[in-house]
RODO-2510 file (C-alpha; in nm, 4 decimals, decimal comma):
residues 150
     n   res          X          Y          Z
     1     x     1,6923    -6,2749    -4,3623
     2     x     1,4685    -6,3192    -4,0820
     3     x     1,5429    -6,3160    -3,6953
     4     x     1,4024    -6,1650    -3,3797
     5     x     1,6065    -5,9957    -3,1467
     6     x     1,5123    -5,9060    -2,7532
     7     x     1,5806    -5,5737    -2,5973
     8     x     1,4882    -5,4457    -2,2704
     9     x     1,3551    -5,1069    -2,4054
    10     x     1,2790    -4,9452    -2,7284
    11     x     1,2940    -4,6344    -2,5982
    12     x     1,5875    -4,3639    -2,5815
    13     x     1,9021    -4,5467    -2,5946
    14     x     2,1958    -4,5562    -2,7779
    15     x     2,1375    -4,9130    -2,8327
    16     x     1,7836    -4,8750    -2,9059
    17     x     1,8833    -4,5891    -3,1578
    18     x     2,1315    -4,7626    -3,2984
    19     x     1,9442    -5,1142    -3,3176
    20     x     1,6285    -4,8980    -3,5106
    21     x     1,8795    -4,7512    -3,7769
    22     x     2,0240    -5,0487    -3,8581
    23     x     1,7180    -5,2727    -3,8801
    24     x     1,5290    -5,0390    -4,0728
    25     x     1,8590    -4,9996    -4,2850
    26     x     1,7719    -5,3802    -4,3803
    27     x     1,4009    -5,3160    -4,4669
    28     x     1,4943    -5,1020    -4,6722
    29     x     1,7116    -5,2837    -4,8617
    30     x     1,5302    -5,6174    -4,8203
    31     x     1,1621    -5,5347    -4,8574
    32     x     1,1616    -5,9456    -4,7990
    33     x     1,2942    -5,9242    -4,4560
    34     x     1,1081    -6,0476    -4,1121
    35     x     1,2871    -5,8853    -3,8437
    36     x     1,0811    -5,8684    -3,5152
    37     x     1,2060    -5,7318    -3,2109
    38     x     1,0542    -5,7856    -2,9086
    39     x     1,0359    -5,5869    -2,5792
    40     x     0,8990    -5,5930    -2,2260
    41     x     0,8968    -5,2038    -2,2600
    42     x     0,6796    -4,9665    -2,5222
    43     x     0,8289    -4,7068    -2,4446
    44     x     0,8199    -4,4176    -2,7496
    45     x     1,0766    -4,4721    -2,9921
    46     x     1,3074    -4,1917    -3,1174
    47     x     1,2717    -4,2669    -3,5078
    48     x     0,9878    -4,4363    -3,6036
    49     x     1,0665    -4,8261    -3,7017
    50     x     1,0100    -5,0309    -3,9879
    51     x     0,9478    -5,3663    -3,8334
    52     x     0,7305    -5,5688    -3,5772
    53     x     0,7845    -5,4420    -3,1850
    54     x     0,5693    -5,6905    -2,9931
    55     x     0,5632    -5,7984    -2,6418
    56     x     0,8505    -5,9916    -2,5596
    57     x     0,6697    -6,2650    -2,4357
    58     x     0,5398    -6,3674    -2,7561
    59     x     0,9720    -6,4746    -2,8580
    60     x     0,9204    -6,7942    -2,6382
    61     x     0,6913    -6,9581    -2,9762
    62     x     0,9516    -6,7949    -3,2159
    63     x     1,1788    -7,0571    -3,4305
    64     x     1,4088    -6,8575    -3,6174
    65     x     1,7338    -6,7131    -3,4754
    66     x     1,6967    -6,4907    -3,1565
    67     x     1,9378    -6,2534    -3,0465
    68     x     1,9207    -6,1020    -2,6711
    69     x     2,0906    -5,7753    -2,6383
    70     x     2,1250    -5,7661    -2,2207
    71     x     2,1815    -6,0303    -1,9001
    72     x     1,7840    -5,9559    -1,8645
    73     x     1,6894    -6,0136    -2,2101
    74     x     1,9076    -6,3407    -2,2448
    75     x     1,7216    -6,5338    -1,9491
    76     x     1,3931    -6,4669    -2,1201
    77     x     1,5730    -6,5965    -2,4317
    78     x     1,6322    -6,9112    -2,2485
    79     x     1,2658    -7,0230    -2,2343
    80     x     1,2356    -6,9845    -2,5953
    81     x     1,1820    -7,2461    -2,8318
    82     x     1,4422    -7,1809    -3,1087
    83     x     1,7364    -7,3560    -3,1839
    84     x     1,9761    -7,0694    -3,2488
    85     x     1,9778    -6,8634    -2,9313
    86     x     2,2381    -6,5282    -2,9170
    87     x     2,3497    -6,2926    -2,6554
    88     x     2,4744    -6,0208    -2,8595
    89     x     2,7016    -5,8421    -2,6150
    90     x     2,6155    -5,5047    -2,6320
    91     x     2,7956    -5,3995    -2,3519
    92     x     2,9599    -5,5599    -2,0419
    93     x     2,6937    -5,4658    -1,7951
    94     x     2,8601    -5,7107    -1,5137
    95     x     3,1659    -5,5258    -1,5393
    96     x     2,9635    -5,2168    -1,3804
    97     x     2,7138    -5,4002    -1,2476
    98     x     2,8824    -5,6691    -0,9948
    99     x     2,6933    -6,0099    -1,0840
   100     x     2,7473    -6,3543    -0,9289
   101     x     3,0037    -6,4989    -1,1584
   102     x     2,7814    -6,8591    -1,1206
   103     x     2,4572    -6,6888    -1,2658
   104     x     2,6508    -6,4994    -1,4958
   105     x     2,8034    -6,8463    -1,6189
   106     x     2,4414    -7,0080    -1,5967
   107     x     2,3105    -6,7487    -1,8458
   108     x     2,5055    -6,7783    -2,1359
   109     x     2,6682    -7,1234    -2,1200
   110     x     2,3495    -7,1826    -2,2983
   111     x     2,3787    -6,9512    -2,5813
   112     x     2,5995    -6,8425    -2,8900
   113     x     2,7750    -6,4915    -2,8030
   114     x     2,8388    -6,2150    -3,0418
   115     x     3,0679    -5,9814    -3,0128
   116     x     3,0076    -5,5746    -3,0135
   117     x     3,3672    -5,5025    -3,1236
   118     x     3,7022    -5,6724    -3,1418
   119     x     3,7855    -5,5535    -2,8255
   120     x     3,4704    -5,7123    -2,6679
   121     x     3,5613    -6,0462    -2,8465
   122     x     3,9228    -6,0379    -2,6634
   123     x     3,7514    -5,9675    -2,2982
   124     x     3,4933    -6,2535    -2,3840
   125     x     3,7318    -6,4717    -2,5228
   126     x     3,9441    -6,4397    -2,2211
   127     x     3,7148    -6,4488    -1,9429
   128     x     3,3370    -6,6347    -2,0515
   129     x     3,3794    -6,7541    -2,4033
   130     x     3,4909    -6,7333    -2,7759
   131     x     3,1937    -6,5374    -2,8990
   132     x     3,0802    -6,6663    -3,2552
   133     x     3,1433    -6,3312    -3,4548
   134     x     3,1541    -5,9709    -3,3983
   135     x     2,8816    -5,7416    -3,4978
   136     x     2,9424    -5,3692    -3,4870
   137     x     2,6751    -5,1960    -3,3599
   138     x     2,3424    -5,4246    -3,5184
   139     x     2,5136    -5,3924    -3,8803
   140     x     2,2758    -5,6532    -4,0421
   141     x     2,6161    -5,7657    -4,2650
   142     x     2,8003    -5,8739    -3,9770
   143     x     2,4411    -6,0393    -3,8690
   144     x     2,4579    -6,2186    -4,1676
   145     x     2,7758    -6,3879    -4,0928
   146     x     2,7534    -6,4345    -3,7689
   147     x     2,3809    -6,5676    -3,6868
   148     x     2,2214    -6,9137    -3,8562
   149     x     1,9949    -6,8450    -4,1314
   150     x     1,7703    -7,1722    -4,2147
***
């Protein structure tokens, strides 16, 4: 299963944190595995990680499946050359964060969303778009389902 996924920070977060224990979750199980993330932001990482962290703008050559995991992250993601482009909605940052509906609209008519929970996929569903799955909190599973493996 390989992918690359775009996050503004590996540093402490609960979405960092969580993002590290599942990925590394997946290399250990699949020794096989090419998981890269990539980040504008080296900041030091609470558990140490098992796969690539590289700059972020090194995603823009990447082919495979990439999943953004913020607003930020997903405009980057839309000067990248791969087919399968993902906003994995982590959290609904424009719901705290007021946003121009228009460039909210712009950003991820473009791109396949996913889902952080079921109640994430009703709000989405109801006010952007039917997301394409729901993965709880990175579970590489539910990535497995949701995202296009070639």
């Amino acid at each position: 299963m390989d992918f690359g996924i775009l996050i503004d920070s590996v540093g402490p977060s609960q979405k960092a944190i969580m993002m590290t224990v599942a990925l590394n979750e997946l290399q250990h199980l699949d020794e096989y595995a090419d998981i890269i993330v990539y980040t504008s932001k080296y900041d030091k990482t609470m558990i140490p990680t098992h796969f690539a962290v590289i700059n972020d703008y090194e995603a823009v050559w990447y082919r495979g499946p990439l999943v953004s995991t913020c607003l930020k992250t997903t405009q980057k993601l839309l000067g990248c050359h791969s087919k399968h482009l993902y906003y994995y909605v982590y959290d609904l940052e424009w719901i705290y964060k007021p946003l121009n509906v228009g460039l909210l609209e712009s950003i991820v008519s473009n791109v396949n969303l996913i889902a952080r929970s079921q109640s994430h996929y009703n709000i989405l569903t109801q006010t952007i778009k039917q997301p394409v799955g729901i993965v709880e909190n990175f579970k590489y599973e539910d990535f497995k389902r949701t995202i296009i493996i070639e």
